[in-house]
N, C-alpha and C positions, 0 to 999 in steps of 0.2 A: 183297826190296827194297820199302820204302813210300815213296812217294810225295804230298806233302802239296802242292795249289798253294791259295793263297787270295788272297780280296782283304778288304783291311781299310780304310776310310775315312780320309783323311789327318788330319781333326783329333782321333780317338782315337787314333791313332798318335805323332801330335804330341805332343798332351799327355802320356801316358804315356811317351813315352821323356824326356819333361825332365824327369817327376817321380823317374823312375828311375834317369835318368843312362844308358840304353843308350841308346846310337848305333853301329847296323850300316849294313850295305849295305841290310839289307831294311828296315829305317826310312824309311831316308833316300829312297830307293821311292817306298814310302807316301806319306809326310809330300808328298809331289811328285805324288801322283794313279798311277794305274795303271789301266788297261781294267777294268770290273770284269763283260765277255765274255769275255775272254781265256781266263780261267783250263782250261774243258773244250777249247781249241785246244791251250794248254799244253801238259797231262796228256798229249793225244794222241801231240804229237811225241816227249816227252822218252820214254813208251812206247815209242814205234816205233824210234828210236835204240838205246836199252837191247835192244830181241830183238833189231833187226838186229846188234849187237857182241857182247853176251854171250849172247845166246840166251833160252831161258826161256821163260814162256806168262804170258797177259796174265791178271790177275784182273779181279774185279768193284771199278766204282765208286761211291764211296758219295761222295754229295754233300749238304751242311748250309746251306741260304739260308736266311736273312733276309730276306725279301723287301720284307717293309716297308720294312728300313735301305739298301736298292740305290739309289743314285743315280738322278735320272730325267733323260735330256736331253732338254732341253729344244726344243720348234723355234724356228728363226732365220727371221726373214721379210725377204727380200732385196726391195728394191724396184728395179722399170727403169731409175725417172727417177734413182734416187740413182748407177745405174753412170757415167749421161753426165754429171750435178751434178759426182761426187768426181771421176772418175776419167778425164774426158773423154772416153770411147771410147761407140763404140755396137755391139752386139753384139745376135747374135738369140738366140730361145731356146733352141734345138736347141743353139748353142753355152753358155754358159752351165750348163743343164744338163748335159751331155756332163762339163765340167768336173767340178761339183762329186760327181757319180753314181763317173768315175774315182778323185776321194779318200775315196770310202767312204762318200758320204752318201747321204741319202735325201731324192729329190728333187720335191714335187708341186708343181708349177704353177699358181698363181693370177690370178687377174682383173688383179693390181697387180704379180705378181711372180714368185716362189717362195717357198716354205716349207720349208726346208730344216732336215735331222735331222741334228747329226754322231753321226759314229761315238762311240762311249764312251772314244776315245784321246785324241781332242779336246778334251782339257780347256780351250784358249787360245780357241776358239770362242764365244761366249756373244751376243753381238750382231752387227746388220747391218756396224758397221765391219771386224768379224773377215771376216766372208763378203766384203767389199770389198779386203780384203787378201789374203785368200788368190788371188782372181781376179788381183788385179794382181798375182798374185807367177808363180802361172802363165803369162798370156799374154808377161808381160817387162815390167817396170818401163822399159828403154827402148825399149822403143813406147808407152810412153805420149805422148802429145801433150804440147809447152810450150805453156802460155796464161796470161797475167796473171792474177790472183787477183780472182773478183768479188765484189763484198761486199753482199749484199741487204740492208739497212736501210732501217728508217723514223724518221722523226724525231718523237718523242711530244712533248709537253708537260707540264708538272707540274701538276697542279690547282692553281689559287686559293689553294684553303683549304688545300693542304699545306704548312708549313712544313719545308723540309730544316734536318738534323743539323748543317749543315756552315755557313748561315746563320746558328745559332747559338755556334759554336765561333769562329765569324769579332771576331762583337761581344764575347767577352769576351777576344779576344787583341785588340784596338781597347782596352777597357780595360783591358788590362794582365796579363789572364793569361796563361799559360802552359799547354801541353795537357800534361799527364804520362800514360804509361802504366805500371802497375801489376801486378801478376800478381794471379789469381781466389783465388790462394793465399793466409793471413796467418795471423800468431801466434795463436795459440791465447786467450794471456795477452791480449794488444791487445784483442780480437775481443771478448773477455767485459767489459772494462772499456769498450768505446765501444757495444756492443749487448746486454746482460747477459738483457735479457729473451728476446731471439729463439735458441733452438736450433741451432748452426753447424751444418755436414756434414763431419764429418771426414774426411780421406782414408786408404783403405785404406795405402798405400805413399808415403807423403809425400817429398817432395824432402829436407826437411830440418826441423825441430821448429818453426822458425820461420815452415812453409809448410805447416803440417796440418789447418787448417782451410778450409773456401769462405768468403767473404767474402758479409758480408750490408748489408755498408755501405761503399760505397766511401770513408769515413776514413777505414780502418783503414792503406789505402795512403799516401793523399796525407799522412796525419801522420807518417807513417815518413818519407816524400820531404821535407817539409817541414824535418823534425828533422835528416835527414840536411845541405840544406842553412843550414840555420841553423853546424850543426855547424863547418862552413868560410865562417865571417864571412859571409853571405849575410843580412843584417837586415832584407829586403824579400822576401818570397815571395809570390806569389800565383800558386795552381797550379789548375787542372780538370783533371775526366776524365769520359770516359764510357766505360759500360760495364754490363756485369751485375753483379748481387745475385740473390743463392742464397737463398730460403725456403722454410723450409719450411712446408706450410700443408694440413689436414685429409690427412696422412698421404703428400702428394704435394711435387712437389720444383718449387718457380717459379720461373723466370728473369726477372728486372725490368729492363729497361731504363732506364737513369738516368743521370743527368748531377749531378755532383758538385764542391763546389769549395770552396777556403779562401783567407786571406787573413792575412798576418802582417805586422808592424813599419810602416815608414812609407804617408801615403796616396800621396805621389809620390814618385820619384826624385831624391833628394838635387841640391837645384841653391842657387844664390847670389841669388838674387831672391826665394825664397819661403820663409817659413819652413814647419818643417816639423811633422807631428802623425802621432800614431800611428793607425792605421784602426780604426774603430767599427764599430757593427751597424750605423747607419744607410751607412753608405759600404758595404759588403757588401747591405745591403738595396735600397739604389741600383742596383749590378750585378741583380739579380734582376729589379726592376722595370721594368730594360730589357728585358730578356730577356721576360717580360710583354707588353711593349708590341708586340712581334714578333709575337705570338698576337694584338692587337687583341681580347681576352676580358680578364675582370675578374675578380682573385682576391682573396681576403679573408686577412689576417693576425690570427692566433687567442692568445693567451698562453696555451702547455702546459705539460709536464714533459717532457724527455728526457735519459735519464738520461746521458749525454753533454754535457750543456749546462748552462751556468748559469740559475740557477731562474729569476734575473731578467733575464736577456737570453734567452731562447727564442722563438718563435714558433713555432704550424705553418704552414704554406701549403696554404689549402682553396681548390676551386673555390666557385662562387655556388648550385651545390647541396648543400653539405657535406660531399665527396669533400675527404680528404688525399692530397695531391701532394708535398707535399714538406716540410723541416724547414730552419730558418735560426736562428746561435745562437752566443753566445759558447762557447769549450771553458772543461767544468766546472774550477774552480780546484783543485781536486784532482787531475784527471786531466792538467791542465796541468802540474802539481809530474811527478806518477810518470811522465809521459814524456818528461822533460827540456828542457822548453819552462822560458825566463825573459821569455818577453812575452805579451800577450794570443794567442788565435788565434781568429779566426772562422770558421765550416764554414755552407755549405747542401748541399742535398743535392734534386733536382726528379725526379722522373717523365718520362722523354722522351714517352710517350705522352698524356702530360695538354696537354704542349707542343707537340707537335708537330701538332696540329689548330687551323689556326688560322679565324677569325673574320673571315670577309667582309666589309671597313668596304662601308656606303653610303653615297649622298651625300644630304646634308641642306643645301639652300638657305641660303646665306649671307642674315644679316639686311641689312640697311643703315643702319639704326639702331644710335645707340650702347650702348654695352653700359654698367652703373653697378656699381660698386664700394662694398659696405658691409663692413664689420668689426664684429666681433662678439667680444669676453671675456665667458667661459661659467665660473663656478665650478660644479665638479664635484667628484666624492669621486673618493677617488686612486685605486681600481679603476676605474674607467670609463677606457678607452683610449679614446686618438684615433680608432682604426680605430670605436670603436661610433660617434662624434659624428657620423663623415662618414657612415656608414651610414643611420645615424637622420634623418639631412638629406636623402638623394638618395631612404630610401623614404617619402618625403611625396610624393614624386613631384610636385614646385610646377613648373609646366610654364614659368614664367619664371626657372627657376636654369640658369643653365648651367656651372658651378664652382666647387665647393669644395675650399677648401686651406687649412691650418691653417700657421701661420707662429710659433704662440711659446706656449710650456708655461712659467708661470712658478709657481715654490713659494719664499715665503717670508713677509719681512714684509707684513701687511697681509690674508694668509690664514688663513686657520683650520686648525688644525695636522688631517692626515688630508683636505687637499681640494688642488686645486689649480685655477689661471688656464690656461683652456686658450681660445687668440686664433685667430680663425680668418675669411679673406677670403670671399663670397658673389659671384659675378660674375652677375648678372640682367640680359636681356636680350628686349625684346618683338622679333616679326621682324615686326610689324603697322605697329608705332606704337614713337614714342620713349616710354621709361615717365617717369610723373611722381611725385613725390613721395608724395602719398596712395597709389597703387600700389604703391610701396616698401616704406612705412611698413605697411601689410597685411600682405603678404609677409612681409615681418622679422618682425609681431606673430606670425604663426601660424605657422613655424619656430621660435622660441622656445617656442612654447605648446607647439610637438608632442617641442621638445626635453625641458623640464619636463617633461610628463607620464611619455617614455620611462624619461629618466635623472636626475629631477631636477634639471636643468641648472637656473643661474639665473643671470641677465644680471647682470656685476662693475660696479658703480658705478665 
């Protein structure tokens, strides 16, 4: 008669029997842990049983470790204070130990505690709540003590400069969005038509064809949501989400934190008092700049390309260092046709970490002096965007401006075809003295001068 006992590790077990399709008793074992001391106790008895019944003489054993692949257990460090904390009781050492030495372990005594070994059967052991459990199962669960639940807490404070997630999820459900949630999963076909440049991750075992890519741009979602409700007479959408994007970037896989949203059919809610208009970029650009002002920092709007977006409704969204944050933008007309949209749609898309650091306002001394109002039309050529005018105005740095706002872009008769009228408000104010007219008149000369020089601006008769 031979005799075979071993131990084999549950997860090659595991795996092999699924890939194989066996399932026995001694799998099933395994796959569940088994002592992997036992096995020379084993051998012994099932020995001793076999001569004592049938007779026979014992051979030699030969025995094959791996020693490397043995399991190690690990020790558990039981602490005093955590028996009276969980468990209300108080006990000495001598007991305590006594315990845990009768269920097989091994037990040395520390400054704080014990250090206790289980046995190699003890698979369920792994931490101090295990060793907390096994105590209270010994002494009796009722002698434990009843006492109210204490709850040690402190009460922290949010820093200043942190803006929470949830501050801004608020302001654009105040404007009219809507939070949707999404799955990290999207179409393959979508994915390549709203981000063609960026490399998706596809998944090994996909839910469904529709769900085999990561998502690298939360569009891909909220236009399926969108489309969906359009689908069911829905002519007013405006949805967000936040959540992760998947890139991939120098061979490595990044998780982006981002805040996402669009905007479809009318600007309000159909009522009898207002007439109604379809929403633009600038109404979408609106929303964002609130969202902006929450941060109390200043972002700059760029004219780019994305391949998603119409060429001439785009933007990107930089910080004041030339970090991209984010994109904001009509959907390309093309893209609009192939995913069965029949109205405009506008999408941004922000960086929650660019946002969510916000900017410490301080306080600056109100003047008491009145503040003076000049207006200014500026012929420019038709590339030159508003965002550069206002730029080029606030970096003169004229320490008597204190607002500029541009109120009216006109093209037509009276212009030079390739330029346009672009009007814009000046609010200057001394906090010394009221300003007078030759002061003004200065001011105004060398903003104009610093305009012409930058962009060839020139003052419209």
């Amino acid at each position: 008669i031979f005799l075979e006992c071993a131990f084999f590790t549950p997860l090659s077990v595991a795996g092999k029997a699924r890939k194989f399709g066996l399932h026995t008793d001694s799998s099933h074992r395994f796959e569940r842990g088994v002592d992997p001391f036992l096995q020379e106790r084993a051998m012994q008895r099932a020995t001793q049983l076999i001569v004592e019944i049938a007779g026979g003489s014992v051979g030699m054993i030969t025995t094959v470790v791996d020693a490397a692949n043995l399991p190690i257990r690990t020790t558990v460090t039981l602490r005093r204070l955590q028996i009276n904390k969980i468990l209300g009781i108080t006990s000495t050492d001598s007991e305590v130990s006594t315990i845990f030495q009768r269920l097989g372990m091994q037990v040395v005594t520390t400054s704080d505690g014990w250090a206790i070994t289980p046995p190699g059967c003890r698979f369920d052991i792994a931490i101090e709540a295990d060793l907390l459990e096994e105590l209270a199962r010994i002494i009796g669960y009722n002698t434990l003590p009843m006492r109210s639940l204490l709850m040690r807490s402190s009460l922290g404070h949010a820093p200043e400069a942190k803006l929470t997630l949830d501050s801004i999820k608020d302001l654009l459900v105040v404007r009219g969005y809507q939070e949707a949630i999404t799955y990290s999963f999207v179409d393959a076909e979508i994915q390549q038509l709203i981000d063609p440049e960026q490399e998706a991750v596809c998944l090994q075992n996909p839910i469904s064809s529709e769900l085999s890519v990561m998502r690298t741009s939360l569009w891909c979602g909220l236009l399926r949501a969108a489309l969906h409700n359009t689908n069911r007479q829905q002519n007013r959408v405006r949805l967000f989400e936040t959540g992760l994007r998947f890139i991939k970037k120098s061979g490595e896989l990044l998780q982006q934190k981002t805040i996402a949203g669009l905007a479809l059919g009318s600007v309000t809610p159909e009522q009898w008092g207002e007439s109604s208009r379809k929403v633009d970029f600038y109404d979408v650009k609106a929303d964002i700049a609130a969202i902006i002002d929450l941060t109390a920092r200043h972002f700059n709007y760029q004219t780019a390309q994305h391949p998603a977006l119409h060429p001439g409704q785009t933007a990107e969204i930089l910080t004041c260092s030339g970090e991209a944050i984010g994109w904001i933008g009509m959907l390309h007309p093309t893209l609009e046709k192939q995913l069965g949209f029949d109205t405009p749609v506008f999408l941004f898309e922000l960086s929650q970490d660019a946002l969510l650091n916000r900017k410490i306002p301080t306080f600056s001394l109100l003047s008491k002096f009145p503040s003076v109002r000049r207006d200014m039309a500026l012929i420019v050529d038709e590339t030159v965007t508003a965002e550069s005018i206002v730029a080029c105005i606030k970096s003169s740095h004229e320490p008597m401006l204190q607002e500029v706002c541009i109120f009216d872009i006109y093209r037509g008769q009276g212009i030079v075809e390739g330029s346009k009228s672009v009007a814009l408000s000046l609010i200057l104010q001394n906090s010394l003295q009221t300003l007078t007219e030759p002061e003004i008149d200065v001011i105004f000369t060398r903003l104009l001068q610093t305009l012409n020089i930058s962009l060839s601006a020139k003052l419209r008769e």
